[in-house]
N, C-alpha and C positions, 0 to 999 in steps of 0.2 A: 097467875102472872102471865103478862102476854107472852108467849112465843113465836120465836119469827127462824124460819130454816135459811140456810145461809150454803150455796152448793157448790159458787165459782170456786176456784183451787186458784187465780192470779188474785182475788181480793184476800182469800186467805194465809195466802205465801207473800204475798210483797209488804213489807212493815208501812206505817205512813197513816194519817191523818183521820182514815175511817176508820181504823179501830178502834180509834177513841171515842169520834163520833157515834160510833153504834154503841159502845158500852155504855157512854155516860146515859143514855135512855134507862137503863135499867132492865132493858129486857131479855129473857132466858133469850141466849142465841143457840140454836142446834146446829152445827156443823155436818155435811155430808160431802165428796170428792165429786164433785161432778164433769164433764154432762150426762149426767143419769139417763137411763130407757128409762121407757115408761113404766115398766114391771117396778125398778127402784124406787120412780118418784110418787106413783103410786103409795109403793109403804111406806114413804115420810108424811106424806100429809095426811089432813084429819083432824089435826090437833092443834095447828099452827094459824094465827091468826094475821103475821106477812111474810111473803118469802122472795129473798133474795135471789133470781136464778140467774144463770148464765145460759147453758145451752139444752139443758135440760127437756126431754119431749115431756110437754104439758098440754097432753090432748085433752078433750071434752069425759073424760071416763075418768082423769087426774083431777079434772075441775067439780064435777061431780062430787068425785070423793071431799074432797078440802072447804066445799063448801057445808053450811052458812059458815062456818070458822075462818075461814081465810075470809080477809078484808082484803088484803092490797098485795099484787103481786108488780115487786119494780124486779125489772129489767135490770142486769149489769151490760149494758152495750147496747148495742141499735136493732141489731136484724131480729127479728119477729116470728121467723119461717117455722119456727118449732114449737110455737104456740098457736095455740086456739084461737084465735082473736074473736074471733064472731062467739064462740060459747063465752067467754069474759063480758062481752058485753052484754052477751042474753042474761048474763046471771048476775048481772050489776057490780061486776068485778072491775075496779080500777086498774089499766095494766098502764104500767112507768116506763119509760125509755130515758138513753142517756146520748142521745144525740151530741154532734158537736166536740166527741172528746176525745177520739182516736187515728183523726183524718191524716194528723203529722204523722206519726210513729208508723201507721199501715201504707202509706206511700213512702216512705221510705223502706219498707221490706219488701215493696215492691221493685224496689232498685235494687234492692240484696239481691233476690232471686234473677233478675234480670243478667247485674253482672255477672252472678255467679256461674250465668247458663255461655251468657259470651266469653266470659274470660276462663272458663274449666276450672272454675276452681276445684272443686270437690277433687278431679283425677289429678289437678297437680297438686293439692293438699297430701291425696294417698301417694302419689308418686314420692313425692321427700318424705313422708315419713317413713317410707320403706326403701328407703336409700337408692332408689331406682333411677331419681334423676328424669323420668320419661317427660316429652314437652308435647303442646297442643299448641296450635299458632290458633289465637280465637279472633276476634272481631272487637272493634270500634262502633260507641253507640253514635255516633257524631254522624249527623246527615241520614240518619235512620226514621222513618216514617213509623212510631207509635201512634196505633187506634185506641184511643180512653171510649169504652163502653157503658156508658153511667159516668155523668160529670155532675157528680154529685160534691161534697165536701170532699170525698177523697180522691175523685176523679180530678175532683180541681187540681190538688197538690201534685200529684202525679203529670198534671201538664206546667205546672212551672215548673220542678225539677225536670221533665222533659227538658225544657226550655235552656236552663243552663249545662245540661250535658250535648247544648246544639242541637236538637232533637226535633223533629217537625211532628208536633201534635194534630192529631185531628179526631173529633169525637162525636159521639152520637148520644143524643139523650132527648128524650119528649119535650121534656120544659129546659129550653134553651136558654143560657147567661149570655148573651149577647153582649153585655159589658164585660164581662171576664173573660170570652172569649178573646173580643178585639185587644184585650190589654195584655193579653198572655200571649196572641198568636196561633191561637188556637183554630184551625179551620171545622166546620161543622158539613159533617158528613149525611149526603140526604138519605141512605139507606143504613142498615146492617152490611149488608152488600156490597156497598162503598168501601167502610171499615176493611170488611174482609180483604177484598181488591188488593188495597193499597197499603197494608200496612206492613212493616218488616216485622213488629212485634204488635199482638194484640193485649190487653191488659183491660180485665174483666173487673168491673166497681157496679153491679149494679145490684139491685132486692135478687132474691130466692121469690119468683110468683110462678105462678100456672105457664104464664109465657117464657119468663127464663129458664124454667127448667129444661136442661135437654139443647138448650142452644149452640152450645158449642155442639155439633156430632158432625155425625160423615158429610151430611149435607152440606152445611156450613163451611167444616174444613176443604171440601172439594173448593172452596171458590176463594182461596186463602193463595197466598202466593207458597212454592214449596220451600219448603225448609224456615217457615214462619214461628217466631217463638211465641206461645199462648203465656199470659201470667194469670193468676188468680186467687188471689186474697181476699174474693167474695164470699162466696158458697162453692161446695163439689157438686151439686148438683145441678149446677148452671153445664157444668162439662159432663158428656154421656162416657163414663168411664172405659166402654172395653170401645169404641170408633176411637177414643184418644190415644190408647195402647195400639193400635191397629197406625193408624196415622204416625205414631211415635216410631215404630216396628220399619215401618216402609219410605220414613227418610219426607213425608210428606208435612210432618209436622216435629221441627230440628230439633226441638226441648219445651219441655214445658215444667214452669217454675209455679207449685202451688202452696199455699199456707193450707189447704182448706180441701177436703174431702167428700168423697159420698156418703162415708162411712166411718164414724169418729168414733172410741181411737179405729184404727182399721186392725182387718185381720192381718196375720202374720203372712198371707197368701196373697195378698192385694197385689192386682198386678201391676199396680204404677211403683211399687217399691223399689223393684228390681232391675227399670228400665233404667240404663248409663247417662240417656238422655235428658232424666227427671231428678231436678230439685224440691223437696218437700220438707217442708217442717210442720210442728205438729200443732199448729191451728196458734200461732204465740206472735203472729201479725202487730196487735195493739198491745203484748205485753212486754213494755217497759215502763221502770219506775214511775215516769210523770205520764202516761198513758192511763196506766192502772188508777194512780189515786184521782186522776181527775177522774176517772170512770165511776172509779168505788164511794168517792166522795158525795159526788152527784145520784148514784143510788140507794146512797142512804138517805139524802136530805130528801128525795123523793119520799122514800117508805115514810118515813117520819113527819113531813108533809103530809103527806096522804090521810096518816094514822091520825093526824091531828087534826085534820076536817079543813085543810090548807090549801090551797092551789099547788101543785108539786112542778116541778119545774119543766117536765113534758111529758106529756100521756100520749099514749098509743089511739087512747080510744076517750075522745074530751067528752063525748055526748055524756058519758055512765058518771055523774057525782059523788066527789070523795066524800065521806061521812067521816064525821069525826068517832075514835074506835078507842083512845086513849087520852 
């Protein structure tokens, strides 16, 4: 019987539309909590011929193993950063993405965290429940200068809801929308540099690459105005964790609101946990109801696409041809 490993925890927690879809295939599905290390994901494959991942590290030693048995690896989500890509194509592995399906729901928790850093929620939440009464006078996003760093789909959203809390966007990206710009009000910033300058709040949308990693750090925040609020529903590794503790420490950088870590889940000792001035939740950006199933939906019809020798609906890597498996 085909077997296909299945490792997200939001396609297996949220009810809806793909689990019917994957069932009615008929194929054994193995279930695992992910995002697994390597050490885990390593001992699930082998045996499995598609697997569903979410964040799971599937380096070239994970690819190794699962191969020739693994046919088709879909993607539940966009980012890439924890997969092999270059060994998937060397090994004529089709890898799936699901582009397009999460840009609403992740700029909108971009504004969660945003207010929640302006308006204190979290100390005035613990303050009433502990009958304390204590108050914070916070801040108005209106007339506030947010830098969109990557105006990609979800950068996009992030500058029109800018737009309707009055908000003057300005962003930076390689391949510039000049149309959506002009329609949105969007001004286009010629450096990183710029961004930095001029923004009250920065809000990070771009890839995990060679070059973003480590961008946010000391250097960076030195040319940031002080008491600038960082967001980041990217990657953690875009942000250099102990410069952002340091920066956070010394009042140089006022809060920073992140979905997304260096280190998932993290340890119990992590130091951005502790900090008054950090909002974190725990990587659940795209997880809502109609977030999830268009995600989930789209990565099945991928596998199952793929599996059937189909065009699937977006691949990572189009060069490497799907073969039909089933």
């Amino acid at each position: 019987m085909t077997k296909i490993l299945l490792t997200t925890t939001s396609f297996q927690d949220t009810p809806g539309e793909h689990h019917k879809l994957l069932a009615e295939t008929g194929w054994e599905v193995i279930t695992a909590r992910g995002p697994l290390n390597e050490a885990d994901t390593l001992a699930l494959v082998g045996d499995v011929d598609g697997y569903i991942c979410g964040d799971d590290m599937i380096t070239r030693q994970v690819l190794e193993k699962a191969r020739p048995k693994l046919k088709v690896l879909s993607k539940y989500g966009i980012g890439v950063d924890k997969i092999d890509v270059k060994s998937c194509t060397e090994f004529g592995l089709p890898l799936l993405f699901t582009p397009g399906v999460n840009h609403t729901t992740v700029a909108e928790h971009t504004f969660l965290l945003l207010l929640a850093l302006e308006k204190n929620l979290l100390f005035h939440t613990d303050s009433t429940r502990a009958n304390t009464w204590k108050r914070k006078t916070g801040h108005e996003l209106l007339d506030k200068t947010i830098g969109i760093i990557g105006l990609g789909r979800i950068g996009k959203e992030v500058a029109i809801r800018a737009n309707a809390f009055g908000m003057r966007p300005i962003g930076f990206d390689v391949y510039w929308d000049e149309k959506f710009a002009a329609a949105h009000n969007v001004q286009r910033a010629a450096s990183l540099d710029e961004i930095y300058a001029k923004s009250d709040y920065i809000s990070l949308h771009t890839n995990l690459t060679p070059e973003t990693r480590d961008m946010i750090s000391a250097k960076s925040i030195a040319k940031m105005k002080k008491g600038v609020l960082i967001l980041n529903c990217a990657r953690g590794e875009i942000v250099h964790t102990s410069d952002m503790v340091e920066a956070l420490k010394s009042g140089q950088v006022g809060g920073y609101g992140c979905d997304v870590l260096d280190q998932e889940p993290p340890a119990p000792n992590h130091p951005l946990l502790k900090l008054p001035n950090v909002v974190c939740t725990p990587h659940i950006g795209s997880r809502t109801h109609e977030s999830v199933q268009r995600q989930a939906v789209a990565a099945v019809t991928n596998l199952i696409r793929a599996m059937r020798g189909e065009k699937p609906l977006a691949q990572v890597n189009p060069e490497v041809p799907v073969k039909k498996v089933v």
